[in-house]
C-alpha positions as CSV (number, residue, x, y, z in Angstrom):
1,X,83.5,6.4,36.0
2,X,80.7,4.1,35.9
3,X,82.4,1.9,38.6
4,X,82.3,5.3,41.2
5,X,79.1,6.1,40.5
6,X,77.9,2.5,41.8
7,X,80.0,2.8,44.6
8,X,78.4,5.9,45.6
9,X,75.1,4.7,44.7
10,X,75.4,2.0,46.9
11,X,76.8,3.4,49.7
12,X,74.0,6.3,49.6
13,X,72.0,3.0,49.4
14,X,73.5,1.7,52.7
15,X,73.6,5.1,54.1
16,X,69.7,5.2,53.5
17,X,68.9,2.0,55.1
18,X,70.9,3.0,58.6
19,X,68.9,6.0,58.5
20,X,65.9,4.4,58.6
21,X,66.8,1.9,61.0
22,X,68.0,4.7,63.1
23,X,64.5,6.6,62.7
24,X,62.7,2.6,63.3
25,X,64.7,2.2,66.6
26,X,64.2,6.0,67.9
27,X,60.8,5.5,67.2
28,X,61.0,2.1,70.0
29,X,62.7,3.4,72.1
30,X,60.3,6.8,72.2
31,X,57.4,4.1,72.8
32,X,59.0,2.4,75.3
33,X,60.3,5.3,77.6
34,X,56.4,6.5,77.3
35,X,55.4,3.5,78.4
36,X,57.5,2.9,81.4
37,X,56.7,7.1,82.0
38,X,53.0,6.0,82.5
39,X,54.2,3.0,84.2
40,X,56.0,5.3,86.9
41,X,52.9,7.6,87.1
42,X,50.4,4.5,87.9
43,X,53.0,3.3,90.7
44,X,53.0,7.1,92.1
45,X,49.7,6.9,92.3
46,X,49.1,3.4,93.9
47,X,52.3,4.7,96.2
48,X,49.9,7.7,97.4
49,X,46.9,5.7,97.6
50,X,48.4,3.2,100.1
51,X,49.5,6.1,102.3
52,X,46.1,7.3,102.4
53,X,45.3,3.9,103.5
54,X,47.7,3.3,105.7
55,X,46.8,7.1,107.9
56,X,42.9,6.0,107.3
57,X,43.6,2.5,109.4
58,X,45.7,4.3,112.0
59,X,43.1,7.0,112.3
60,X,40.2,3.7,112.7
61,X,42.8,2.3,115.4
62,X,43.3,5.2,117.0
63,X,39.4,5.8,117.1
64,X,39.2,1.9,118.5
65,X,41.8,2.6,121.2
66,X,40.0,5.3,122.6
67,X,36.2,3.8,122.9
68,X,38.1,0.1,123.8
C-alpha cells in the first residue's frame, strides 16, 4: 500500500511540475504575441506616416510643376 501511495505521490509530483511549465510557457508566449502586437501597431503607424509623406511630396511637386 505504501508502494501506491508513492507512485501516486510522485506522479501528482510530475503532474505538478508540467503544470507549471505549462503556466511558465503560457506566460512566454502571452509576452511575446504582446510584443510582436505592439510591434505590428508601430509598423502601421510608420506605414501611415510614409503615405502622408509620400501625398505631401507629390502635392510640393505638383505645386513646383505649376510655378516651373
Amino acid at each position: 500500500m505504501n508502494r501506491r501511495f508513492d507512485e501516486l505521490d510522485k506522479a501528482q509530483s510530475f503532474i505538478s511540475k508540467q503544470y507549471d511549465t505549462v503556466l511558465s510557457t503560457v506566460k512566454d508566449i502571452n509576452e511575446h504575441n504582446e510584443n510582436v502586437k505592439s510591434q505590428i501597431q508601430q509598423i502601421e503607424e510608420n506605414i501611415n506616416n510614409l503615405g502622408k509623406d509620400d501625398y505631401d511630396l507629390l502635392v510640393k511637386l505638383d505645386e513646383l510643376q505649376q510655378y516651373a
